[in-house]
C-alpha positions as CSV (number, residue, x, y, z in Angstrom):
1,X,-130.5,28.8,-5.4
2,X,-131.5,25.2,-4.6
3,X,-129.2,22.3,-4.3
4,X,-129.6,20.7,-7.6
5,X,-127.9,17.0,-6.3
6,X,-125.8,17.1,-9.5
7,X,-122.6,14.7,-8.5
8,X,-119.7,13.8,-10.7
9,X,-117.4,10.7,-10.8
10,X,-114.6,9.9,-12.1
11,X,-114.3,6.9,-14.4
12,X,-113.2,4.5,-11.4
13,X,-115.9,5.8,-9.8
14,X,-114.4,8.2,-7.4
15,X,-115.2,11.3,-6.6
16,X,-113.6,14.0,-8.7
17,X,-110.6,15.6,-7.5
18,X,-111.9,19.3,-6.0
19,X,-109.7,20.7,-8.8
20,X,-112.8,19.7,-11.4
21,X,-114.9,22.5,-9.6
22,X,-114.2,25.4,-11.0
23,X,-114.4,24.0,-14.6
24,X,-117.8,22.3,-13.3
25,X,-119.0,26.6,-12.2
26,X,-117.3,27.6,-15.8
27,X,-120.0,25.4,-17.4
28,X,-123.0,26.0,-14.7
29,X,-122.5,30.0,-15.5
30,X,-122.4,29.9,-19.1
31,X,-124.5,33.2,-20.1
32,X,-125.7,32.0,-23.4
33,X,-125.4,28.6,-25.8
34,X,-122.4,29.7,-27.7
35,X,-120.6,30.6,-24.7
36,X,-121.0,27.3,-22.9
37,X,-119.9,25.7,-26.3
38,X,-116.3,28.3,-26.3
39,X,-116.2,27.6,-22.9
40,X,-116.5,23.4,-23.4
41,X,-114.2,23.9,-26.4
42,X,-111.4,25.4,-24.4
43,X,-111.8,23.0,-21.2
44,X,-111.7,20.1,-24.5
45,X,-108.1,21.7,-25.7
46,X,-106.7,22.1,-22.5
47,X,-107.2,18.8,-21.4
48,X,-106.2,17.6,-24.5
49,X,-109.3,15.3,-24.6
50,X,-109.5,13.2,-28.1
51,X,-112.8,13.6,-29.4
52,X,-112.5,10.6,-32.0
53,X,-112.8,8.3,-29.0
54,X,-116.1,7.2,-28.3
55,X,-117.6,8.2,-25.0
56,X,-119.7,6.4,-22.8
57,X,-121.9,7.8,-19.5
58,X,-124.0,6.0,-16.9
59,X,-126.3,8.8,-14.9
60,X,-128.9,8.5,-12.5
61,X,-130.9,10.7,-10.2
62,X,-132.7,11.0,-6.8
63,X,-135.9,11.8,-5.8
64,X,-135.7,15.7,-6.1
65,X,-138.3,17.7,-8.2
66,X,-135.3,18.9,-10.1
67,X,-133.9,15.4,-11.7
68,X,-136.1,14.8,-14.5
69,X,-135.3,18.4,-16.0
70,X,-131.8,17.7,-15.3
71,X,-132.3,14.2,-17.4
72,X,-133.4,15.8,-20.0
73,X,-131.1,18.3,-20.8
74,X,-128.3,15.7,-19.9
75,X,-130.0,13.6,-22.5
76,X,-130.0,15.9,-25.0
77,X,-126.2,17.2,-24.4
78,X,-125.0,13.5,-24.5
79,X,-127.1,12.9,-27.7
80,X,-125.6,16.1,-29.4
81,X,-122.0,14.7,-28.4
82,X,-123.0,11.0,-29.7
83,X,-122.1,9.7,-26.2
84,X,-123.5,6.4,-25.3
85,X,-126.0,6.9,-22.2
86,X,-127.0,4.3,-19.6
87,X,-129.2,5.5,-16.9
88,X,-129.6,4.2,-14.1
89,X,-132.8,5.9,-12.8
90,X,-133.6,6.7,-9.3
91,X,-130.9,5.3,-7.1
92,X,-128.0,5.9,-4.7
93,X,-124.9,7.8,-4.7
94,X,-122.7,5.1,-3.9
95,X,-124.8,2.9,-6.4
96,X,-123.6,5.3,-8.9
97,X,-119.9,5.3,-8.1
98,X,-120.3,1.5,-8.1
99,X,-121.8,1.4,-11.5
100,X,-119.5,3.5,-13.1
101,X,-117.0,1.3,-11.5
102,X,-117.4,-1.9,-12.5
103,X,-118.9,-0.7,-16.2
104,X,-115.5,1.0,-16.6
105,X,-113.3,-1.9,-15.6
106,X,-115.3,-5.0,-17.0
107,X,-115.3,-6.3,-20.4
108,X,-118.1,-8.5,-20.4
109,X,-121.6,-7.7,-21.5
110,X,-123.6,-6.0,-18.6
111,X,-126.9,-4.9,-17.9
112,X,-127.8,-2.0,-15.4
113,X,-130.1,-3.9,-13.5
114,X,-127.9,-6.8,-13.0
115,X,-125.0,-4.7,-11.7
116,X,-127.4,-3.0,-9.2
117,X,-128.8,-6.5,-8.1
118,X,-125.0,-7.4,-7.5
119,X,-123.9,-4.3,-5.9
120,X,-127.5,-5.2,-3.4
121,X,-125.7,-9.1,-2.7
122,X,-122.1,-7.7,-2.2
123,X,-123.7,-5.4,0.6
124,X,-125.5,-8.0,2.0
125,X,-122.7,-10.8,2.3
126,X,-120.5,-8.4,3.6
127,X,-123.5,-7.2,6.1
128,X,-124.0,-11.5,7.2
129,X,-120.2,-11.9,7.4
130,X,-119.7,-8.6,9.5
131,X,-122.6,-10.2,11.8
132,X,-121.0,-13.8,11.9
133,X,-117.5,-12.3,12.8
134,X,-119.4,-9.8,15.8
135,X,-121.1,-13.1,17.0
136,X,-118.6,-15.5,16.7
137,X,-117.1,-16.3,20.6
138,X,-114.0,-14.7,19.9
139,X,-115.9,-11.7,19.9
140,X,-117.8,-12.3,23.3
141,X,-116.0,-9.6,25.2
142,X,-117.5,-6.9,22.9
143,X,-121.2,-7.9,23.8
């Protein structure tokens, strides 16, 4: 079986603790419909998850042959739940985590774009301040 690239974060947007695995192959080896919706059912109990409370997912993919499947049956699950869906589209990993991020701990309006356009000048001030600091003269010995 191929690598699929699916990835999961946390809402900080962490990766999730190994322990989210198994419940991650419960889902992936569902034999049928109704047992992948027993099997969410139980995993919805046990973690005591209230499903009043609105939920709210940002996805993206990569460049694999697989993703746009994948979209589509992510789309489809998250519309059957009423989630709200952002997506991202083709980007990074760490792009990802950062999205989910600052989405997650922001209370201003955003836009999906404009978060990756800020993630892009957070990388590249810290990139110009790493090279001032290496080429600063106190830093002469390590040339």
């Amino acid at each position: 079986m191929q690598d699929n690239g699916v990835k999961l974060v946390d809402p900080r947007g962490e990766m999730l603790n190994a322990s989210w695995e198994s419940h991650a192959t419960d889902f992936a080896n569902a034999t049928s419909p109704d047992a992948f919706i027993a099997i969410l059912k139980d995993f919805v109990q046990s973690k005591q998850i209230p499903l009043g409370k609105p939920a709210s997912v940002v996805y993206a993919r990569d460049a694999r042959e697989s993703g746009p499947k994948l979209v589509a049956a992510l789309r489809k699950g998250l519309a059957a739940m009423g989630a709200t869906a952002t997506d991202a589209e083709v980007t990074t990993t760490p792009i990802l985590h950062y999205l989910v991020d600052t989405i997650n701990t922001t209370t201003q309006e955003w836009n999906v774009n404009k978060l990756i356009e800020g993630y892009y000048l957070k990388l590249s001030n810290a990139f110009k301040r790493l090279l001032v600091r290496f080429h600063s003269p106190s830093s002469a010995r390590y040339h």
